[in-house]
DRENDO-1510 file (C-alpha; in Angstrom, 1 decimal, always signed):
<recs>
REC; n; res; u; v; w
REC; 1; UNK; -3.7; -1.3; +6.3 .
REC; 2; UNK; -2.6; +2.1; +6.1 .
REC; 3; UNK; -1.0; +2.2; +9.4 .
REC; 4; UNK; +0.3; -1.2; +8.6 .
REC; 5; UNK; +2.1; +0.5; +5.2 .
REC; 6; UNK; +3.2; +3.4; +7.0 .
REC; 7; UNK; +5.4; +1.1; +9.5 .
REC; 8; UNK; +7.0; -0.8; +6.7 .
REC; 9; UNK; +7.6; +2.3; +5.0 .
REC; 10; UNK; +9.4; +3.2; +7.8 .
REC; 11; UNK; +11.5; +0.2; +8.1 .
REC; 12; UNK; +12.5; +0.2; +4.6 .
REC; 13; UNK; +14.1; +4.1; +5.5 .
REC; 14; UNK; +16.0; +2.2; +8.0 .
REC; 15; UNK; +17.0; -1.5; +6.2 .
REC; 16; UNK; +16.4; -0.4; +2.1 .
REC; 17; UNK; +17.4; -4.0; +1.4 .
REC; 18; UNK; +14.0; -5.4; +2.6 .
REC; 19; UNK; +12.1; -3.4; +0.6 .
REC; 20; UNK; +11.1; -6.2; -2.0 .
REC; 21; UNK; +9.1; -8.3; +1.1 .
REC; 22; UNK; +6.2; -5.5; +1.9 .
REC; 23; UNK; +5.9; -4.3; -1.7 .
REC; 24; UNK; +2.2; -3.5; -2.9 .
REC; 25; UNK; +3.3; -5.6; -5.5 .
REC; 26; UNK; +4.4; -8.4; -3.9 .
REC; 27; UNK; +3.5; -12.4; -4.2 .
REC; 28; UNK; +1.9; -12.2; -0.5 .
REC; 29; UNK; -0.5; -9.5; -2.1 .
REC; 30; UNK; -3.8; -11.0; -3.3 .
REC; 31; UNK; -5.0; -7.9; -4.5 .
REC; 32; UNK; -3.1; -4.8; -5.2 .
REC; 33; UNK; -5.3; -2.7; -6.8 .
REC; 34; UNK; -8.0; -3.6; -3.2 .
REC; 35; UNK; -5.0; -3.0; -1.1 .
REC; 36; UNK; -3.8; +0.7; -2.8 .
REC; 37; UNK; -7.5; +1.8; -2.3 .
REC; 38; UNK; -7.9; +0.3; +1.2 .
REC; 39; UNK; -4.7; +2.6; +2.2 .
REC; 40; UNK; -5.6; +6.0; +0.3 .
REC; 41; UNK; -9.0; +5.9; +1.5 .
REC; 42; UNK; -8.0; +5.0; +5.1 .
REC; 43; UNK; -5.1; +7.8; +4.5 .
REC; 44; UNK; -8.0; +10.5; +3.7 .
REC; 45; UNK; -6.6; +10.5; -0.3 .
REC; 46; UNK; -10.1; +9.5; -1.4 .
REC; 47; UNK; -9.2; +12.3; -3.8 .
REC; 48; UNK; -6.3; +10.2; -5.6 .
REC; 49; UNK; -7.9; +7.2; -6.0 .
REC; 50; UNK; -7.1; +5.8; -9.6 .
REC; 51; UNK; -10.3; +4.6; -11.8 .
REC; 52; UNK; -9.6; +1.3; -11.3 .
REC; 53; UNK; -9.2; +2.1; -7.4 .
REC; 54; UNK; -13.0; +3.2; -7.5 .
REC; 55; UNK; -14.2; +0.2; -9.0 .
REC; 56; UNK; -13.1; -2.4; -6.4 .
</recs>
């Protein structure tokens, strides 16, 4: 997932107008609280991780 959020990110540099489709937030996101903590903890920012984060 992390690498996966790291490639849109990049895409959205280069086409800003797309930005709404990969959004942590979006409708195709089941769970965005899993899928924040999935991406810090595979991104090494265990350290970051919100309360909420910890629980799921």
């Amino acid at each position: 997932m992390y690498a996966t959020r790291k490639l849109f990110d990049g895409l959205i540099e280069i086409y800003p107008q797309s930005s709404d489709y990969p959004a942590p937030n979006s409708n195709i996101v089941h769970s965005p609280v899993f899928e924040s903590a999935v991406c810090k903890v595979q991104g090494k920012l265990e350290n970051l991780l919100s309360q909420s984060e910890k629980i799921v």
